[in-house]
N, C-alpha and C positions, 0 to 999 in steps of 0.2 A: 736887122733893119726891117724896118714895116713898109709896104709898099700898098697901093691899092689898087687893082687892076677891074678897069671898065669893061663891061662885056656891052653887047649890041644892046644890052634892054636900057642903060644907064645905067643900070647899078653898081655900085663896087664892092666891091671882094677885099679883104685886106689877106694878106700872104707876109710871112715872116721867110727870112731867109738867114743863115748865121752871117756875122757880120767879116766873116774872112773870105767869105766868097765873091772878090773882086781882081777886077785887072788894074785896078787904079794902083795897090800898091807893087813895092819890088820887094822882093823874099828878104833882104834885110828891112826893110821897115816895117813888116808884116812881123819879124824875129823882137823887133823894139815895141810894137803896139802888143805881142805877146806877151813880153816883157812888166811892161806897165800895168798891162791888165793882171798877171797874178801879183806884184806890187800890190794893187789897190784892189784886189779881190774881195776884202770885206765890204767896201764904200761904192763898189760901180755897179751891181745891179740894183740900188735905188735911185744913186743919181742920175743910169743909164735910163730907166722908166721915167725919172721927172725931166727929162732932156728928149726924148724919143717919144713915150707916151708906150703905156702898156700892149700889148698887143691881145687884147679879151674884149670878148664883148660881154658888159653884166647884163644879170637877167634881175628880172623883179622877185624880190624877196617877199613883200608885203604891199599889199592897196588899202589907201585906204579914200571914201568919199565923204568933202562935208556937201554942205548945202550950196556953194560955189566952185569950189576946188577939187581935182582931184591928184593925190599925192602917191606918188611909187615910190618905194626907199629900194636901188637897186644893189644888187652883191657886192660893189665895189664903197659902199657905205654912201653916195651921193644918194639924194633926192628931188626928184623933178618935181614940181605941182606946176600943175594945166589948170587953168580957169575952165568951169563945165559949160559954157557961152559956144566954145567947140566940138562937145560933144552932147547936140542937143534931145537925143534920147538920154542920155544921165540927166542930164539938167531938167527933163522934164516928170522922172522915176523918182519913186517916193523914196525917204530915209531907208524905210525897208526892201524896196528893189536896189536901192544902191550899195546895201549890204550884205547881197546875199552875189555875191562875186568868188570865183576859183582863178587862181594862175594855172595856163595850160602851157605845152609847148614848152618847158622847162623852163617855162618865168619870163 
């Protein structure tokens, strides 16, 4: 289970915890949801991530800058494009300052 926990500054934290670690069930329903889970052991850790959402954070793979736009294709295959209107030192850096970019920080 993903949880997100606020700290004083506002930001959050996301924290994973296995999903047997509650008081909500009773040791026979917890022996039936065991049950189930190896039952559908091929089929539940995707449809568990398309129901929950993964618990990663992707990093950027590749950047790339047009003359408007600028595009991240992140690890988990999404990509973002940002119009360069918000970030007005790109928007105002030539084709070849907008090309000469490194991913730091591991993406």
């Amino acid at each position: 289970m993903c949880t997100t926990q606020h700290g004083g500054s506002g930001h959050g934290r996301a924290t994973c915890r296995p999903f047997f670690v509650t008081d909500a069930l009773k040791p026979s329903e917890l022996r039936e949801v065991e049950r189930l889970v190896r039952l559908n052991r091929k089929l539940l850790p995707e449809a568990w991530d398309d129901f929950f959402g993964r618990c990663i954070v992707p990093c950027a793979t590749s950047v790339e800058c047009t003359d408007d736009e600028l595009h991240v294709v992140l690890t988990d295959g999404r990509t973002l494009s940002v119009r360069l209107v918000w970030f007005p030192r790109l928007l105002a850096a030539t084709s070849a300052q907008r090309g000469d970019w490194r991913l730091i920080g591991g993406g």
